[in-house]
Jmol script that loads the backbone (N, CA, C; Angstrom):
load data "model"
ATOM      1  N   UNK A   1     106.958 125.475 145.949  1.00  0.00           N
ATOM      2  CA  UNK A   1     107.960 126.520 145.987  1.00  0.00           C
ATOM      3  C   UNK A   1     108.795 126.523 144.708  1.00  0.00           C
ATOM      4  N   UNK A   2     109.775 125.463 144.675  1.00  0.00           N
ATOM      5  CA  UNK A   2     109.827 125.393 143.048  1.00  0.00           C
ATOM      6  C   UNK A   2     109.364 124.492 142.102  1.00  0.00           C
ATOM      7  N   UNK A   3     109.238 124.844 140.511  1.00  0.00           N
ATOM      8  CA  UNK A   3     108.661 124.148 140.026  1.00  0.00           C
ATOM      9  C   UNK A   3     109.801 123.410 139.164  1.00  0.00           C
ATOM     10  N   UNK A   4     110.327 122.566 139.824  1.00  0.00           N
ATOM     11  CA  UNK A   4     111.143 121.428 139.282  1.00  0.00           C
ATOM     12  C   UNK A   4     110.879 120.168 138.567  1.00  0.00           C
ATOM     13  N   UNK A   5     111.608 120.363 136.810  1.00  0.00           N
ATOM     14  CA  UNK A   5     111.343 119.349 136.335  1.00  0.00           C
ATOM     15  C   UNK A   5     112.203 118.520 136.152  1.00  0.00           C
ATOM     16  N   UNK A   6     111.910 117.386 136.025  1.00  0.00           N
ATOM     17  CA  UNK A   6     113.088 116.450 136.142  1.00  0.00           C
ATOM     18  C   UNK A   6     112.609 115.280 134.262  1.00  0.00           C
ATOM     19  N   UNK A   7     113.944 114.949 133.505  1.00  0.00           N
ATOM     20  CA  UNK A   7     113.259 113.957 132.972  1.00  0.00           C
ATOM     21  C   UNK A   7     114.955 113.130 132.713  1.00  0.00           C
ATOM     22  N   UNK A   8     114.288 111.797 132.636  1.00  0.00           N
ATOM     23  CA  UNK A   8     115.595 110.711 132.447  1.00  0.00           C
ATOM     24  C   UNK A   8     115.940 109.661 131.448  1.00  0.00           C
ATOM     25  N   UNK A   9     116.546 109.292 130.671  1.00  0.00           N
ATOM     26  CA  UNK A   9     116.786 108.401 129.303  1.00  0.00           C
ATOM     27  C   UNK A   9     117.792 107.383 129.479  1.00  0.00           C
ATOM     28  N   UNK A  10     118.028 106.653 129.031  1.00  0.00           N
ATOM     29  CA  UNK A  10     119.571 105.472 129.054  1.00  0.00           C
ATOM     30  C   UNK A  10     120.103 106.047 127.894  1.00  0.00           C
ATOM     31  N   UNK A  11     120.921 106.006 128.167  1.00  0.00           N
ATOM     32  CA  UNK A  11     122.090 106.895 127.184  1.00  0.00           C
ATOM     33  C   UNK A  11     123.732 105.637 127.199  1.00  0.00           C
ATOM     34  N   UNK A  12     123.276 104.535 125.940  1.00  0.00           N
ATOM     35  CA  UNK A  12     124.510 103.625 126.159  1.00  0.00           C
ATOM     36  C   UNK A  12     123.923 102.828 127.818  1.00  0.00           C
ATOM     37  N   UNK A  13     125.242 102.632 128.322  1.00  0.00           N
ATOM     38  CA  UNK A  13     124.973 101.890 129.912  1.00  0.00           C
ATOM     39  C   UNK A  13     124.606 102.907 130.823  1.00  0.00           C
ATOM     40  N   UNK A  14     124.528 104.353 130.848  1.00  0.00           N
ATOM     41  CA  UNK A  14     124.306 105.330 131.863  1.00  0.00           C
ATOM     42  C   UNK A  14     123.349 105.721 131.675  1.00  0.00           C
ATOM     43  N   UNK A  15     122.567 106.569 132.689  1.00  0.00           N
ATOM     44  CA  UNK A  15     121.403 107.569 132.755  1.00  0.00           C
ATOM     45  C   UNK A  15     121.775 108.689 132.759  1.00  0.00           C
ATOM     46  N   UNK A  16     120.731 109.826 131.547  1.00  0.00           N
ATOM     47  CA  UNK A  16     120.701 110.709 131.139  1.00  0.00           C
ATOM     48  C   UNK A  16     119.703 111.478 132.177  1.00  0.00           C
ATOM     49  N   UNK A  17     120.456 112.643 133.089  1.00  0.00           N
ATOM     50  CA  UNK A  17     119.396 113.361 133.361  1.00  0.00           C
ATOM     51  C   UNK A  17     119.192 114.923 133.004  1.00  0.00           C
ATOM     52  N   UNK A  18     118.260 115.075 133.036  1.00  0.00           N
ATOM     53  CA  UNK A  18     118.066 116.388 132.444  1.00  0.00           C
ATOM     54  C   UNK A  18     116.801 117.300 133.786  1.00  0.00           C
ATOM     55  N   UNK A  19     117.481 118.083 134.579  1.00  0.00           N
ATOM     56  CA  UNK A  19     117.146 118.714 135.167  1.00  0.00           C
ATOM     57  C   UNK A  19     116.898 120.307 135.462  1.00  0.00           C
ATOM     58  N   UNK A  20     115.692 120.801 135.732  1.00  0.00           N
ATOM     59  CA  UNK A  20     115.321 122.391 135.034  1.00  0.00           C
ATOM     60  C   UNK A  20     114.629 123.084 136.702  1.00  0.00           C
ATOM     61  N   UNK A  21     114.825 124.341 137.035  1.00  0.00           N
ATOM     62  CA  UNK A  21     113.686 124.640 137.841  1.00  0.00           C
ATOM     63  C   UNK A  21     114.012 124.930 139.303  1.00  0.00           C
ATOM     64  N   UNK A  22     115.105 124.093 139.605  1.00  0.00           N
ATOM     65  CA  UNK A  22     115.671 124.540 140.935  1.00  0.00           C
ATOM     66  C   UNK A  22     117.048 125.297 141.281  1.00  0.00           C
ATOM     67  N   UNK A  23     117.914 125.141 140.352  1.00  0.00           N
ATOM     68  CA  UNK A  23     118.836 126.173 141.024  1.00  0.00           C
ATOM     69  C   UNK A  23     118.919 127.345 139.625  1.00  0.00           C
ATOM     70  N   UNK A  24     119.896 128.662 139.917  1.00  0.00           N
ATOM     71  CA  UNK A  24     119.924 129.426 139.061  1.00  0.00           C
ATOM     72  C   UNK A  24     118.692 130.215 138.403  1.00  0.00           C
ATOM     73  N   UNK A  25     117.796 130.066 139.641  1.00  0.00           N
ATOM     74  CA  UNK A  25     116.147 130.951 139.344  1.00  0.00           C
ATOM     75  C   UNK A  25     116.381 132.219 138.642  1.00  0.00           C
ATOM     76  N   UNK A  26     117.400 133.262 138.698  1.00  0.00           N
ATOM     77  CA  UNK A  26     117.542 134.338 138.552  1.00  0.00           C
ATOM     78  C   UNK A  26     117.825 134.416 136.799  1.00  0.00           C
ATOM     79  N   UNK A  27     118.435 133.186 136.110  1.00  0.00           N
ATOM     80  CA  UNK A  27     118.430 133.273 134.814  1.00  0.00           C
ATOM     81  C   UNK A  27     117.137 132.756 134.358  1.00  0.00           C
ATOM     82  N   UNK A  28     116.740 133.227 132.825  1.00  0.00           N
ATOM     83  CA  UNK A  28     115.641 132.559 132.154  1.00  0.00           C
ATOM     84  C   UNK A  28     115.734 131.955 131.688  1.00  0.00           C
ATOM     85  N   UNK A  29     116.617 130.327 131.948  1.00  0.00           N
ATOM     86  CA  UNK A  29     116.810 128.776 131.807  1.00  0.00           C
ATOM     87  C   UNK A  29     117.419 128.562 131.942  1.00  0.00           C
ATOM     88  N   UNK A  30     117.792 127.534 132.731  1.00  0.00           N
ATOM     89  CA  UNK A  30     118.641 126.965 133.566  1.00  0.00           C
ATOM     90  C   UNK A  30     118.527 125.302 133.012  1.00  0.00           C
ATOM     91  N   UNK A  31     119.599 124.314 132.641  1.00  0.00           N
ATOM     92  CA  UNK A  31     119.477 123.184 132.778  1.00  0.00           C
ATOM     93  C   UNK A  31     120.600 122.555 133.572  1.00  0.00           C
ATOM     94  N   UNK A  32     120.759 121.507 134.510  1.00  0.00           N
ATOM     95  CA  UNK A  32     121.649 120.682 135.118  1.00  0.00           C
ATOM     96  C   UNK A  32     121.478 119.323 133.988  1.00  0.00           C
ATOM     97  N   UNK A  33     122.797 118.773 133.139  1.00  0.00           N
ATOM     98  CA  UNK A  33     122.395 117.999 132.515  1.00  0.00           C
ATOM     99  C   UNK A  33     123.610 116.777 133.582  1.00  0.00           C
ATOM    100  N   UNK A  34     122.849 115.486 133.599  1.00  0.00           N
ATOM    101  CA  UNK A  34     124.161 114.470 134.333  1.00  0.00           C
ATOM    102  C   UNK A  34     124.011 113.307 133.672  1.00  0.00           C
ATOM    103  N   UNK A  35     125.349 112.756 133.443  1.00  0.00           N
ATOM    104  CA  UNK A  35     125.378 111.664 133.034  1.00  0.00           C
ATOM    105  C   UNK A  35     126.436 110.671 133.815  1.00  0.00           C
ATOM    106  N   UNK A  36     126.079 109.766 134.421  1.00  0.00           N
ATOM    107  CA  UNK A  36     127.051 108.695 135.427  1.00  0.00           C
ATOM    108  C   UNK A  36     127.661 110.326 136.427  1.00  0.00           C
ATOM    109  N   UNK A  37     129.110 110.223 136.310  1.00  0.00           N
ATOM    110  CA  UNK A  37     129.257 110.967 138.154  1.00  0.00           C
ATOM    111  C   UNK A  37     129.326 112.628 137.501  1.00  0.00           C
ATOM    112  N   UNK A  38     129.412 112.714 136.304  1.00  0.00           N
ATOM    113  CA  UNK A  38     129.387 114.154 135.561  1.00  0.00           C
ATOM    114  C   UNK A  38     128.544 114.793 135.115  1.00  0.00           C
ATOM    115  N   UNK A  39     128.239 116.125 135.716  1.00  0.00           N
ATOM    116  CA  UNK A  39     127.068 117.033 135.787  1.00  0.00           C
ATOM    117  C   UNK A  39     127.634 118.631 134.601  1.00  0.00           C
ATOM    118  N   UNK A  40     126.649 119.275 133.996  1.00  0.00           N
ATOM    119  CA  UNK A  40     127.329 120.063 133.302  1.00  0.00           C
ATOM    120  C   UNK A  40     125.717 120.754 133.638  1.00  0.00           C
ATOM    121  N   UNK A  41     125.810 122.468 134.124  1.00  0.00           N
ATOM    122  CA  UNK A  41     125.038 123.771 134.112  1.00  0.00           C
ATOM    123  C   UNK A  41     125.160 124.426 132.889  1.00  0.00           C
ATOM    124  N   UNK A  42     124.230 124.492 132.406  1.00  0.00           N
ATOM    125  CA  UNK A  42     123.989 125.477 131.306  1.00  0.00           C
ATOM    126  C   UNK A  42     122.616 126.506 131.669  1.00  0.00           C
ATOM    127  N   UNK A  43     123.029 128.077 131.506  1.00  0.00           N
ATOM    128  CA  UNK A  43     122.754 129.342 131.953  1.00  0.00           C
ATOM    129  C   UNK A  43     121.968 130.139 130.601  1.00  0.00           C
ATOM    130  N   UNK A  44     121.286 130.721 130.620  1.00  0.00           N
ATOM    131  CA  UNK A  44     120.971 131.374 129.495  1.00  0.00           C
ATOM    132  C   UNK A  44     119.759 132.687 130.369  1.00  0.00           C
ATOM    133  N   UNK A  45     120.422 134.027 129.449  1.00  0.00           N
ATOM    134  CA  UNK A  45     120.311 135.448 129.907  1.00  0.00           C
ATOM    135  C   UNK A  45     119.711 135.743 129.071  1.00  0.00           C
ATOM    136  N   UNK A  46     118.622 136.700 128.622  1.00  0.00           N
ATOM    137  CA  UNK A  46     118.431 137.744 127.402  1.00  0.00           C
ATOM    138  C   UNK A  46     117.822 138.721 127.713  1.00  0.00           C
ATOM    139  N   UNK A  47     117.928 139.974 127.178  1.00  0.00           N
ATOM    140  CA  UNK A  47     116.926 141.159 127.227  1.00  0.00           C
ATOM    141  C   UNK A  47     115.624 140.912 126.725  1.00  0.00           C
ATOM    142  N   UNK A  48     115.001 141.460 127.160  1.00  0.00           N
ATOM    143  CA  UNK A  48     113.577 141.581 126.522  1.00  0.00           C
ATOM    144  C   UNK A  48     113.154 141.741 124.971  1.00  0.00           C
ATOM    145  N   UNK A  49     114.004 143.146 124.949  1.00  0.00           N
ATOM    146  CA  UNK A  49     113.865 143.907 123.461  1.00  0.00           C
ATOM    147  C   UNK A  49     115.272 144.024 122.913  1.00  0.00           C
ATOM    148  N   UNK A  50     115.296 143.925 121.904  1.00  0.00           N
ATOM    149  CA  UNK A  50     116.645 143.785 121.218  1.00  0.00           C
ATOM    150  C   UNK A  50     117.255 145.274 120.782  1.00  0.00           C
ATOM    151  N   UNK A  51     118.995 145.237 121.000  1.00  0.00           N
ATOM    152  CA  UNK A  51     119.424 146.898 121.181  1.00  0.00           C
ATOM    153  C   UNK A  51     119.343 147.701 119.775  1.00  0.00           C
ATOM    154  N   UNK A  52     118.842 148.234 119.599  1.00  0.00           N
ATOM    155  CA  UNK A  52     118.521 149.033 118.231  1.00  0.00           C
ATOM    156  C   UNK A  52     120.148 149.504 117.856  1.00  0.00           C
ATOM    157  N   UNK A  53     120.147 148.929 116.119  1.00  0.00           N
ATOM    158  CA  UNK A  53     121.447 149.118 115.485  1.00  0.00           C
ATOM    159  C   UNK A  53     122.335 148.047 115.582  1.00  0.00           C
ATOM    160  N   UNK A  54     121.904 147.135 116.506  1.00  0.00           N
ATOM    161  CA  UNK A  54     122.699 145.808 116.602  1.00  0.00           C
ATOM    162  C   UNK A  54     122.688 144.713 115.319  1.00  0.00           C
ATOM    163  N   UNK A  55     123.470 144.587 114.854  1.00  0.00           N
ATOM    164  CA  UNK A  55     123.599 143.748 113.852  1.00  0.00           C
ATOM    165  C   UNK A  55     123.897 142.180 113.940  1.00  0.00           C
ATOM    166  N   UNK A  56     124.395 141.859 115.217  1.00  0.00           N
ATOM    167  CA  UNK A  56     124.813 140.855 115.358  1.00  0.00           C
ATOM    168  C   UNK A  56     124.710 140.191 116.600  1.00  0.00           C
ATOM    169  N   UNK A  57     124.509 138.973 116.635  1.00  0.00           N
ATOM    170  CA  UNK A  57     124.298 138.194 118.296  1.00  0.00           C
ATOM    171  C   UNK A  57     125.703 137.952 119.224  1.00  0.00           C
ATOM    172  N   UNK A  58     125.638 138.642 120.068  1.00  0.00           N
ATOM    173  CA  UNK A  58     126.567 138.580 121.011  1.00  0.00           C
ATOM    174  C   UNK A  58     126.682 137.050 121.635  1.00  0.00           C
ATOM    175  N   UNK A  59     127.810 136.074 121.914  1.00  0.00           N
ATOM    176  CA  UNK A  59     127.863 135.218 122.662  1.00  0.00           C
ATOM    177  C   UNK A  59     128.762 134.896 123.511  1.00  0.00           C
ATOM    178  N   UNK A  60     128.498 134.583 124.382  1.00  0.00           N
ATOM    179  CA  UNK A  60     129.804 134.818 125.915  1.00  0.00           C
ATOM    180  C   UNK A  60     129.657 133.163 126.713  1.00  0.00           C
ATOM    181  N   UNK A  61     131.094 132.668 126.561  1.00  0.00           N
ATOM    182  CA  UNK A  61     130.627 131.323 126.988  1.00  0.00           C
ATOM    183  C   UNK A  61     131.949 131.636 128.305  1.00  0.00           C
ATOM    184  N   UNK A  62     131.171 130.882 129.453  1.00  0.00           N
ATOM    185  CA  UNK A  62     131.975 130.630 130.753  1.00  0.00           C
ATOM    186  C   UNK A  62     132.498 129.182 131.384  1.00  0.00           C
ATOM    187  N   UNK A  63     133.438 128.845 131.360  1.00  0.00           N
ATOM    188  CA  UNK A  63     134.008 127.409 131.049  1.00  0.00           C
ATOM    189  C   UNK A  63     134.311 127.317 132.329  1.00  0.00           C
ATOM    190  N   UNK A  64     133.904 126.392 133.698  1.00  0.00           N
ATOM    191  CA  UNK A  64     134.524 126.178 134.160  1.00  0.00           C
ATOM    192  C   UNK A  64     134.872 124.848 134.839  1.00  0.00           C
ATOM    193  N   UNK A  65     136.228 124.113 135.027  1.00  0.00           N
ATOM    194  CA  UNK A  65     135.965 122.981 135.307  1.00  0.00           C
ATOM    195  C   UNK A  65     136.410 123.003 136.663  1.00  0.00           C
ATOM    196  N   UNK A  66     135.655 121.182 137.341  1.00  0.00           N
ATOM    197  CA  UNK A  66     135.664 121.295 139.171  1.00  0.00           C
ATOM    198  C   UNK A  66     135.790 119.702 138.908  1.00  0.00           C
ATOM    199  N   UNK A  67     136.756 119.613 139.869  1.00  0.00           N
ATOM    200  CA  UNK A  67     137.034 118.073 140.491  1.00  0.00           C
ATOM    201  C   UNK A  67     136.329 118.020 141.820  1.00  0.00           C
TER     202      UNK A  67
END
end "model"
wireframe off; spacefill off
backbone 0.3
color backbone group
């Protein structure tokens, strides 16, 4: 059902994980990155074809923090 990848590193005394594939299906990449009890989502959107007359790359960042 999904195709979830998972991969993991030591990073210092903690584990690095780097997780792709299961949540946020609806964007075209998704990573869950965690390290010890802190997790950070990163989202990424694009059009297909690029808007004619556009000169420049649009970037929109969404910050949010959770205890």
């Amino acid at each position: 059902m999904f195709d979830v990848k998972t991969k993991s590193m030591q990073w210092g005394e903690e584990t690095l994980t780097l997780e792709t594939g299961k949540v946020a299906r609806q964007a075209d990449g998704t990573v869950i990155a965690t390290l010890g009890e802190t997790s950070v989502m990163a989202n990424v959107t694009f059009a297909k074809e690029p808007k004619p007359g556009q000169d420049f790359f649009p970037l929109t960042v969404h910050y949010q923090e959770k205890y």
